[in-house]
N, C-alpha and C positions, 0 to 999 in steps of 0.2 A: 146350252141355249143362250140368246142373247136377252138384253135388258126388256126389250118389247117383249117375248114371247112370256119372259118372268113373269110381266107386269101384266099382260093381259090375263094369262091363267090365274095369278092372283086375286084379280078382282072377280071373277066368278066363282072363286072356292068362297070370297068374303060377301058376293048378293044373297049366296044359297046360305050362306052359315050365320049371318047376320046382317041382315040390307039394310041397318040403320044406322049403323057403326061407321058407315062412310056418307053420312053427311054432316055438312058444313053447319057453323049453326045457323046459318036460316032454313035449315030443315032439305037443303035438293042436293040432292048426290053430286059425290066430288070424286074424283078416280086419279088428281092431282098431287095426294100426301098417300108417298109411299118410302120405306127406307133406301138409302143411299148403302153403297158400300165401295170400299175403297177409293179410289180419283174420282167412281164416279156421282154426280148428283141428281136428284131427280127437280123436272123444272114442270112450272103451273102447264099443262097444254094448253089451257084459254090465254096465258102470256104469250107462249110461244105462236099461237096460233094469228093472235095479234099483230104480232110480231113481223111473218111470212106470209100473214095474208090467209093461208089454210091451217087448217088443224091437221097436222101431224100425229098421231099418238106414236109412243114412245121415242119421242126425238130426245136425244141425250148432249149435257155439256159437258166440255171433259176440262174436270178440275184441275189446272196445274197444282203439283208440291214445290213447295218450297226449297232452294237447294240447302244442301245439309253443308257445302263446305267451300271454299272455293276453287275454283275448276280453273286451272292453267291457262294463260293465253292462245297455246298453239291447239285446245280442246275446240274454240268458238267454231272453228268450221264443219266439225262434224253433229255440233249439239243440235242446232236446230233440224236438222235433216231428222235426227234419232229422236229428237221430242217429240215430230210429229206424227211418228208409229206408234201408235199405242190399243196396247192389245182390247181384247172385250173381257166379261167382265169373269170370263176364267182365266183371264192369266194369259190363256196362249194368242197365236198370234192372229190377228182381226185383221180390220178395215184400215183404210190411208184416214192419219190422222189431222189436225189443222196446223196449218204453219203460221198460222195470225200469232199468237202468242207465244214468241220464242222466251227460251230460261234465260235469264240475266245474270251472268256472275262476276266477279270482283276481281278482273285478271291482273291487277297491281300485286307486285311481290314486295316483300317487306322488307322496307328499309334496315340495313343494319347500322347500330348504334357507335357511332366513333367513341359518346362520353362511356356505354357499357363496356366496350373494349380495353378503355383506357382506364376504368376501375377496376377490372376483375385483373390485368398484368399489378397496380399499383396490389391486391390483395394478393396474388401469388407471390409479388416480392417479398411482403411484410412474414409471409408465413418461413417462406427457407428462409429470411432472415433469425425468425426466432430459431428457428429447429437448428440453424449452426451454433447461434450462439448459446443454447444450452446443451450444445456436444459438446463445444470449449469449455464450460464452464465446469462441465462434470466428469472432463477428461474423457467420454465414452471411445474415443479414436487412438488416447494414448495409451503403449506398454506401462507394466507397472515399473520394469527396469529402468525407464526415463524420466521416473517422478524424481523429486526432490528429495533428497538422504536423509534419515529421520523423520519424513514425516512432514518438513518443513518448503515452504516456498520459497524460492530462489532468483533475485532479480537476474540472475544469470542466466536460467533455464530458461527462464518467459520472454528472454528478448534477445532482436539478432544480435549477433558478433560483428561491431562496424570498427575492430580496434584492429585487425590484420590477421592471418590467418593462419599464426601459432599460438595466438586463446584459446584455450578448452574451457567449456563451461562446463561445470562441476558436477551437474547432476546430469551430462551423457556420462561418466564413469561408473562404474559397476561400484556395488554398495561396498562399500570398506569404512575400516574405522576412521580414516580420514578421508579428504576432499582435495582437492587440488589448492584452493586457497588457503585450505587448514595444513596442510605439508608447509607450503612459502610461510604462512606466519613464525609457524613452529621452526625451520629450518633457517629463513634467509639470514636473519642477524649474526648466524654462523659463517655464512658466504662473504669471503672478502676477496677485494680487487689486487692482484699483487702487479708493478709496475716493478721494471726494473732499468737502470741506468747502467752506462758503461763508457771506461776513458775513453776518448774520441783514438788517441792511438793504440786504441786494446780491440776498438770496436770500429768497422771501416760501416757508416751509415748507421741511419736511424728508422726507428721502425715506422711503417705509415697508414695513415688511413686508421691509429690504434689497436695495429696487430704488428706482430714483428716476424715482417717476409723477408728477413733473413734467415728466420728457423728456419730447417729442414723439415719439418710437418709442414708448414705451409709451403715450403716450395714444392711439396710432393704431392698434397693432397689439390691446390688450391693456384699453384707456378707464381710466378709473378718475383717480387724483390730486385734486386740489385744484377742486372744482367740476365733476368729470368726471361719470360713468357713476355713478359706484360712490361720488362722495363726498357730499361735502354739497352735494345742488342747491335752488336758490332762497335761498340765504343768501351773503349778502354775506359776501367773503373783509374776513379781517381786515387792517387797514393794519400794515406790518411796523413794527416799532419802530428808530428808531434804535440802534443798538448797533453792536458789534466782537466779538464774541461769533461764536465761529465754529459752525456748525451741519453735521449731517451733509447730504450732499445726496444723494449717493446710492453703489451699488457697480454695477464692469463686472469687464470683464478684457479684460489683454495678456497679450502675450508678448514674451521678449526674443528680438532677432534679432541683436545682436552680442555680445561677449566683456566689450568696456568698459560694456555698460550700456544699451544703448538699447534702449527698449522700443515698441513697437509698438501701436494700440488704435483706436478710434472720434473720432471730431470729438467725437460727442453726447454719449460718456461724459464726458468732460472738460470740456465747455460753459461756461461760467460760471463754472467751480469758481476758486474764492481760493487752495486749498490740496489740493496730491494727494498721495496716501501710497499707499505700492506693499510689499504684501507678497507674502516668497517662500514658497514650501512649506517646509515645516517650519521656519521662520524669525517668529516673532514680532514680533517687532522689526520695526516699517517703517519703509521708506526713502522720504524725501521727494524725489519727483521734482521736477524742471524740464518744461515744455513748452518742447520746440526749435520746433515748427511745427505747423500741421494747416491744412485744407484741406476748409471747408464743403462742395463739392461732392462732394469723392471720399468725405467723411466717416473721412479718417485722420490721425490724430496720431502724433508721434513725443513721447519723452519720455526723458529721461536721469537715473539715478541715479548715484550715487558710488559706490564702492567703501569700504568702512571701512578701516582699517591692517591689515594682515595679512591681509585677505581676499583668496580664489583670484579667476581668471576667473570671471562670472558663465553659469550654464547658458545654452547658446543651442536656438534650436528654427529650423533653417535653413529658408530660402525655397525652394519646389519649383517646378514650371510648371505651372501649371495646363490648360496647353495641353496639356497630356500624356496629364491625364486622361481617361476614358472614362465615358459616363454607363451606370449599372449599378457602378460599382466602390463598393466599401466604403473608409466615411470615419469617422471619428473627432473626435467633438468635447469638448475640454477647456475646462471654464470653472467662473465661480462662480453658478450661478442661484441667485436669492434669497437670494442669500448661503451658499450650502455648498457652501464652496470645493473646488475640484478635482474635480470632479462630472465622470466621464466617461460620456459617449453616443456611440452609433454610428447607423451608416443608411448609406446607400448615396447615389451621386450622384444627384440624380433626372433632373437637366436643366442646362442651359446656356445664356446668351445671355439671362436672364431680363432685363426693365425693370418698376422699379415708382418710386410716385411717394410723399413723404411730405410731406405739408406740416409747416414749423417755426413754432411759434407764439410762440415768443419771439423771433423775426427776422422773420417774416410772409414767409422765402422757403421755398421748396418745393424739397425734396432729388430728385432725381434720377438714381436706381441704373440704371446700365445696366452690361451684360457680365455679372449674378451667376450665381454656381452656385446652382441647390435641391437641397435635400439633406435629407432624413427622419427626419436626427439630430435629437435635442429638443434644443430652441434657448428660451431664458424668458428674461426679463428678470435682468441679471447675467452672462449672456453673451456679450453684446455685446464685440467687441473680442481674445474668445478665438479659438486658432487652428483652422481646421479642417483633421486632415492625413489622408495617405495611411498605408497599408500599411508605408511605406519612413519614416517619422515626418517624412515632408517638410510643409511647411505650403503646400498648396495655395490656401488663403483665411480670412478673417477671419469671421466669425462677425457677424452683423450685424443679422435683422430676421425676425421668425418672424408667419406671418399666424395672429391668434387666432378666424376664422372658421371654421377650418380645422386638419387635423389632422397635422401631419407635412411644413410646408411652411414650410421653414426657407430663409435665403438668406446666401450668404457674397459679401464679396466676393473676386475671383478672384487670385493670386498675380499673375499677371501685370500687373495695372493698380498694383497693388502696389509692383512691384521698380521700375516707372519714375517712380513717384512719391516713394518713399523719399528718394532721394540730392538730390530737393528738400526735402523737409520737415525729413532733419539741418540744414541749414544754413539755415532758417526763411526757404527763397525760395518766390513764387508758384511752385505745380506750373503746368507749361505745358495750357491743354486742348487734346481733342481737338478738331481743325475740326469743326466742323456744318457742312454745305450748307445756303444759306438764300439767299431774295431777298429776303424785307423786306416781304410783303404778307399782310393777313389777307384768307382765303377763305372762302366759304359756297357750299353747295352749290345749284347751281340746280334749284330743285322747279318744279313744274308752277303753285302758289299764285304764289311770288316773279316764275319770268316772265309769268304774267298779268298783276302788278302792272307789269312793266319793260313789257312790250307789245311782248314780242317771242317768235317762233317755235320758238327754239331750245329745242331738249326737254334737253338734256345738258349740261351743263361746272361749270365755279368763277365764280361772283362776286366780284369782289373787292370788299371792304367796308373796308379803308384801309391806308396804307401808314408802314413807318416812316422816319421823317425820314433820309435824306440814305443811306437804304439802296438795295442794288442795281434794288430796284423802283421807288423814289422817283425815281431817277435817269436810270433810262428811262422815266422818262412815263408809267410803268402808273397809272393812275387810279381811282377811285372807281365803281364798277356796271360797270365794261368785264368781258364775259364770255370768260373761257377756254376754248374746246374744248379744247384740246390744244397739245402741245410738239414742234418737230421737226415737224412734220408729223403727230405719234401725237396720234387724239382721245383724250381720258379726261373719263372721264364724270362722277367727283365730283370734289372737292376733295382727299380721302384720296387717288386713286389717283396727282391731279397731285404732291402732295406727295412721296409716298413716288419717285417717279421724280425731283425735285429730290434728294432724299436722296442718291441714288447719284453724281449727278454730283461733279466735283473742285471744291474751290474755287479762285478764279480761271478757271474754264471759263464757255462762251457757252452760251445757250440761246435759241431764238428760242419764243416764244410765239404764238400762233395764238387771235388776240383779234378780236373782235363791238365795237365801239363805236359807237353811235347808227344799229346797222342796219348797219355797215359792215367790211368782215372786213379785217383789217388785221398784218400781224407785228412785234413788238417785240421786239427785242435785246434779254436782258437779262444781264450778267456775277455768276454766281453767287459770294455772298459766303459769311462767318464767322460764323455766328451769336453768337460770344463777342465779337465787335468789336462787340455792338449790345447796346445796352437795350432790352429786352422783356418787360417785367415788367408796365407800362404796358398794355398790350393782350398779347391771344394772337395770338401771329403764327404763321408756318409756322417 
């Protein structure tokens, strides 16, 4: 039912149940105060009626509410149409309501604040500001293998390297009993500079740029000198002039391995030289060495200086084993390239058991390294002859021969070939070689052309193509085109593979060979010999 029919039933439940309760107080009945409920309110009728001239009963006004929020701009066109429905007083849907009184709401949207903007970035900064600099502080990002050795901080480790990019800073190396800078303390005063001079008519040129590209390592590794790569090609070398007149020839480096003086270095640094002068770190003054010995193949000299009056023992730089080492470990190398002395580098071992070949052109013989270490330490011309050591400042090997193809591919030779060569070179006797397995016969391989030409079947083995005089092949009758299958009984099928199986054998042991001669398969004895007992210079032999 609607608000009248409330109100009229109302007031007759209230004449019958108490007619006196609804008067006013001067005593006459009033049927004007009744409750309101919800939007709506109830108004005097004698006002209203006032008001329109007639008395109305139950005329109602319909209370607006208040809005609870503000209502969007593009809301204004539908609000007032829907304010003006408004149901009766159960809720559902009534009469057409009034449009006199539309809602008023507040359709400004709100400004955003430049100054809040510009302080909550200025507090995000200040926040990752702290949270990095207490990850730096308490290393939470660093390994523990990149801290500081001991325990200790290191101006090395905490700042960049603006010195060039053969510094190692100390504490990227793996914990060991030494450091990179504790190796150079301990070792450099051992590392001397050896210079050597040579008569102007003994010696055609001078060495340049503080390396001497006349050596055959550096014409090989590096080209350049005197008619080289790099010098003056197609012009006749000048004829040296007679004189006495001493001239530079070039710079290496040793080290000293004893107390009284001996030093240690290269065959090649010293080569020819008239005159060698050896200076110490921080010591100006050099000391004219002696050659005690050296030893073309292995490529090491020994060399002795004197002591002056009052002078202490001289620094030494001890001998390690090279055998000890491990490929992966970090090495250190001290020397003089190009002449700026005491130049330390590092790198790591790369490998082992290297061979490599150099021919010498002022002897016409060809050097032959075997056993070296590679190692990624930067190795140039003037380093030759320097030590290369371990962690523990032991000297694992010599410093000896860098390929210039190539980037970080340095070769030492090994301490061990070293320590049994030494105690011959102090006292200037041949070093003893090591045996080579050898029989004394040159091979070719047998191709498919070659035995067409022999006119024979055999698809696989070694040809022999000659033998040297009075050697283990010569001696048992191995001959000229006799084909090899095999040894023992084992075929092999080129000449490499027969080779390398001679290799292993002992010298003074038997080998029978398994030879083809005119069609006929036949075995020969043969007692494997010394390669250093024979001249083979002459032809390539096995």
């Amino acid at each position: 039912m609607d608000e009248r029919n409330y109100r009229s039933n109302r007031q007759d439940e209230e004449k019958e149940t108490n007619p006196t309760e609804n008067r006013n107080p001067a005593g006459n009945e009033d049927s004007s105060y009744y409750y309101s409920y919800g939007p709506f309110q109830s108004v005097n009728q004698e006002d209203t009626a006032s008001r329109n001239g007639t008395r109305q009963e139950g005329n109602v006004e319909i209370t607006r509410p208040d809005p609870l929020k503000p209502v969007p701009s593009h809301y204004n066109s539908e609000i007032p149409e829907q304010a003006g429905r408004v149901s009766g007083g159960s809720g559902q849907g009534g009469g057409q309501g009034n449009n006199n009184g539309n809602w008023n709401y507040n359709s400004r949207r709100p400004r955003s604040s430049v100054r809040s903007l510009l302080f909550s970035f200025i507090a995000g900064m200040l926040v990752i500001t702290v949270l990095m600099y207490t990850a730096d502080r308490t290393n939470m990002f660093t390994p523990q293998a990149a801290l500081t050795n001991n325990g200790t901080e290191s101006a090395q480790g905490t700042s960049s390297n603006t010195g060039g990019g053969n510094n190692v800073t100390a504490s990227l190396l793996p914990t060991g009993k030494e450091d990179v800078s504790s190796v150079v303390k301990q070792a450099s005063p051992a590392v001397v500079k050896i210079e050597t001079l040579a008569k102007q008519s003994s010696r055609n040129g001078a060495g340049q740029g503080g390396a001497n590209t006349s050596d055959p390592l550096y014409q090989y590794f590096f080209g350049g000198g005197l008619g080289g790569p790099s010098g003056n090609q197609g012009q006749e070398p000048q004829q040296p002039q007679a004189s006495n007149q001493l001239v530079p020839m070039g710079i290496g480096s040793g080290f000293i391995f004893d107390k009284e003086g001996y030093i240690l270095t290269n065959q090649h640094v010293v080569q020819g030289a008239d005159v060698i002068q050896v200076m110490l770190e921080n010591n100006s003054k050099p000391y004219e060495a002696k050659l005690l010995g050296s030893s073309f193949d292995l490529d090491l000299a020994v060399l002795k200086i004197e002591k002056n009056s009052g002078d202490k023992d001289f620094p030494v730089a001890p001998l390690g084993n090279s055998s000890n080492t491990q490929v992966g470990e970090w090495l250190v190398a001290i020397g003089n390239p190009e002449g700026f002395e005491h130049t330390v580098t590092a790198g790591v071992l790369s490998a082992k058991e290297r061979t490599i070949s150099i021919p010498d052109k002022e002897t016409g013989k060809t050097r032959e390294y075997s056993h070296l270490l590679q190692t990624d330490a930067s190795i140039n011309p003037g380093n030759s002859g320097g030590p290369l050591l371990n962690l523990n400042g032991e000297v694992i090997g010599m410093n000896v021969a860098v390929s210039a193809d190539a980037q970080g591919i340095g070769f030492a030779i090994p301490s061990s070939v070293i320590s049994e060569a030494v105690k011959y070179l102090k006292e200037n006797k041949d070093v003893p070689k090591e045996p080579v397995p050898f029989i004394g016969a040159s091979l070719m391989n047998l191709t498919p052309e070659v035995a067409k030409q022999m006119g024979t079947d055999i698809k696989e083995g070694s040809v022999v193509a000659s033998t040297v005089y009075q050697s283990p092949a010569y001696l048992a009758d191995l001959r000229a085109y006799d084909i090899i299958t095999g040894a023992n009984g084992t075929p092999y099928a080129t000449s490499q593979e027969l080779i390398d199986f001679i290799k292993t054998q002992k010298v003074g042991g038997e080998v029978t060979l398994n030879v083809v001669r005119d069609g006929k398969k036949i075995d020969v004895k043969v007692k494997v010999g010394n390669k250093n007992d024979f001249n083979t210079s002459q032809t390539q032999q096995q």
